[in-house]
C-alpha positions, -999 to +999 in steps of 0.1 A: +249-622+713+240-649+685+214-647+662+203-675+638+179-676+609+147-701+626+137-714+599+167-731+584+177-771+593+217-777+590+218-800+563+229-841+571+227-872+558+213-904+574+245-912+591+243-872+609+273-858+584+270-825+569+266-820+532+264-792+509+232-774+499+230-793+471+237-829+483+270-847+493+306-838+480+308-865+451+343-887+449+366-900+475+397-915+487+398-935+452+395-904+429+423-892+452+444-925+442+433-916+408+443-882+404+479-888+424+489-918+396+477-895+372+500-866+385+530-888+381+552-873+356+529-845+342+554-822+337+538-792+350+560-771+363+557-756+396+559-721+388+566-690+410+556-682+444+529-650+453+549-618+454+552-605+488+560-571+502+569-554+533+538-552+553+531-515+570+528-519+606+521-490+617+490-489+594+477-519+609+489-516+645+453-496+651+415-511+635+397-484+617+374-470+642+332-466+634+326-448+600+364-454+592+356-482+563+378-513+569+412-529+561+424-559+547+461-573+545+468-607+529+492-626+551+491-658+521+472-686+512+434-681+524+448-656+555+438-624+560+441-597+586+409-582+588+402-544+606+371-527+614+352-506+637+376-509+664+380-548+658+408-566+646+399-606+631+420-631+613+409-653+593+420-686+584+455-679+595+482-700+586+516-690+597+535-720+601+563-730+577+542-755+564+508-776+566+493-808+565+497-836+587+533-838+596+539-807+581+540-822+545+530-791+526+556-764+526+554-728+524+566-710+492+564-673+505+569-663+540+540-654+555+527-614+552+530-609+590+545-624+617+533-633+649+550-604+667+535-582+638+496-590+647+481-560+663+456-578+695+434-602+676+396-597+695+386-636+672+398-656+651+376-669+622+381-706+611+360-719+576+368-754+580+392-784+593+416-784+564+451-781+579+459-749+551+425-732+571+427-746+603+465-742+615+467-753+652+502-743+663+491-709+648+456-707+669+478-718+699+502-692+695+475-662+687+449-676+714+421-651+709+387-672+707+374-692+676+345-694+662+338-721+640+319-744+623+296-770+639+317-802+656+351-789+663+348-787+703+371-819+707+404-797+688+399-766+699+388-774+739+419-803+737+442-774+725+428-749+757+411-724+729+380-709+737+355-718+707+320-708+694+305-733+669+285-719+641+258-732+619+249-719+583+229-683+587+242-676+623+256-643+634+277-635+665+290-596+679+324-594+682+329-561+694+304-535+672+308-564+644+289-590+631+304-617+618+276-646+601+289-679+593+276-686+554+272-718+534+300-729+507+301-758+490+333-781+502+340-807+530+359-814+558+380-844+571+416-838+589+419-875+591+405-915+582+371-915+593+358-879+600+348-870+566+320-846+566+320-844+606+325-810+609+309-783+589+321-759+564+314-724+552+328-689+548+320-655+567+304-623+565+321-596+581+297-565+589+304-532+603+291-498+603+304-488+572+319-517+553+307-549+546+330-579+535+328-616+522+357-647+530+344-679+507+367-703+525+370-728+501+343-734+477+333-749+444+306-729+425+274-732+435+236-711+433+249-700+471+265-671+458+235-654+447+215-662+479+242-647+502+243-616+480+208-612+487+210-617+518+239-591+522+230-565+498+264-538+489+293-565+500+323-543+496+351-568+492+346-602+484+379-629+488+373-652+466+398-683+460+414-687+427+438-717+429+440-755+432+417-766+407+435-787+384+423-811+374+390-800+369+374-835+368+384-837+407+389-802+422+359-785+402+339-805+429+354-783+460+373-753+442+363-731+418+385-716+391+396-684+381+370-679+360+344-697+384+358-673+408+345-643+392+313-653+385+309-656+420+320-626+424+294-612+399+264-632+417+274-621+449+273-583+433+304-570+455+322-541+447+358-553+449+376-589+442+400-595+459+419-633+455+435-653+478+438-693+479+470-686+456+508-689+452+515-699+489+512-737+485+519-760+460+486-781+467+470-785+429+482-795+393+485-759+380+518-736+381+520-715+413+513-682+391+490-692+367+459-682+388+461-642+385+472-648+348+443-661+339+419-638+365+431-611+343+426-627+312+387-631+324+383-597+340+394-581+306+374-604+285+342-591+316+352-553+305+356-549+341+382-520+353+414-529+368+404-516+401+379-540+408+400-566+408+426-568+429+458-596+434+470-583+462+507-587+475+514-612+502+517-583+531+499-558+509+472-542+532+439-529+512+422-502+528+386-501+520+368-465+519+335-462+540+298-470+527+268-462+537+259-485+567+236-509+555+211-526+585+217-566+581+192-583+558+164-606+573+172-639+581 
């Protein structure tokens, strides 16, 4: 069953591409140009990969069933693992050695799960076209049906994959779960000449007794607070906190660390959780700076250690039941 809020229009420009709630994503291919002359010679270094553990498989071989709260594992990068109510998602899974076309961005940290480590996967939950968010060969391999943004029926159909497009405000069941496709503020392009053709956002994931937030990717924007209204009592929020240097061209599409948490705070979730981190070398900043400077912000906030969490890659969270909460009016 989908649902879909009536009174909202997907945003486009006159030439039908998608923008952002606030207008189109500023810059293009010659900031790009700009930014990679800049980046010669900088000197930054490239700093240390995410740690990674052992994941627990036989934690995660079974969902928590209705009442049972929720689980998340970090497989790296913007991947999760994500268990509830008898339903098992991923999201944004990436498990190849590397992304990008051609495979030019390589992996730092082996990925928190392997394929013959997924429990069954009832959907898999795609925030946009980026080849570190949308990795084919691993969609191929898991083939569980996709829902997605808007526009993406000519990849997922040409790779056999069985795909539900998704506007901003739009719910779909999977299983006793609710997953709502939720604006961000980003882009999309895998190639010349499909900028903006697809459409972009992150997810709401509701059960009976947790409810939890993926961002995608995402600059800051006045979103945050509307989807926290929306979604009253989010219990974990993944938020990204890498590849924004340098701020004059990734502030546009990524948030920072500290950006990052005052999402967090206008969305008024109850646990942080970061990803978008230490998996690949994509941005200006060291591999490991992110969390350094997370902490820095979320002592300077007064904020208690526990809700704020930089997981492991393979480290599972398990999230303790809440009162179920009816989904807000749309």
């Amino acid at each position: 069953m989908t649902t879909a809020d009536p009174g909202f229009r997907q945003p486009r420009d006159e030439e039908g591409r998608f923008v952002n709630l606030d207008g189109p994503t500023p810059g293009g291919f010659g900031d790009f140009l700009r930014w990679r002359w800049e980046r010669i010679g900088n000197g930054r270094p490239d700093g240390t990969p995410a740690p990674r553990v052992e994941p627990d498989l036989a934690r995660i071989a079974r969902p928590p069933g209705p009442g049972e709260g929720a689980r998340v594992t970090w497989i790296g990068h913007a991947s999760f693992l994500v268990q509830l109510d008898g339903v098992s998602l991923l999201v944004d899974p990436a498990l190849s050695g590397s992304v990008g076309p051609g495979g030019i961005v390589g992996r730092r940290v082996a990925p928190g799960l392997a394929f013959e480590d997924l429990p069954h996967i009832d959907a898999v939950l795609v925030s946009h076209d980026h080849y570190d968010h949308l990795d084919l060969p691993t969609l191929v391999r898991v083939r569980a049906p996709v829902l997605a943004g808007l526009g993406m029926e000519r990849l997922f159909h040409g790779a056999g994959l069985l795909y539900t497009p998704m506007r901003w405000w739009q719910s779909q069941r999977v299983g006793d779960v609710t997953v709502t496709f939720v604006p961000s503020k980003h882009f999309s392009q895998r190639g010349f000449g499909d900028r903006n053709r697809t459409l972009w956002g992150g997810w709401v994931v509701q059960g009976g007794s947790a409810t939890l937030y993926h961002a995608g990717d995402t600059a800051y924007f006045a979103g945050f607070q509307e989807i926290g209204r929306r979604f009253p009592g989010i219990d974990v929020a993944m938020l990204p906190i890498g590849a924004y240097e340098p701020g004059w061209f990734m502030e546009r599409v990524h948030v920072n660390p500290e950006q990052a948490l005052q999402a967090f705070d206008d969305l008024g979730a109850r646990t942080f959780v970061a990803m978008h981190w230490g998996t690949f070398k994509q941005t200006d900043e060291p591999l490991d700076e992110p969390p350094r400077r997370v902490e820095a912000e979320r002592v300077r906030r007064g904020w208690p250690p526990e809700r704020v969490r930089v997981l492991a890659v393979g480290e599972t969270l398990e999230v303790r039941p809440t009162l179920a909460l009816a989904p807000a009016h749309r």
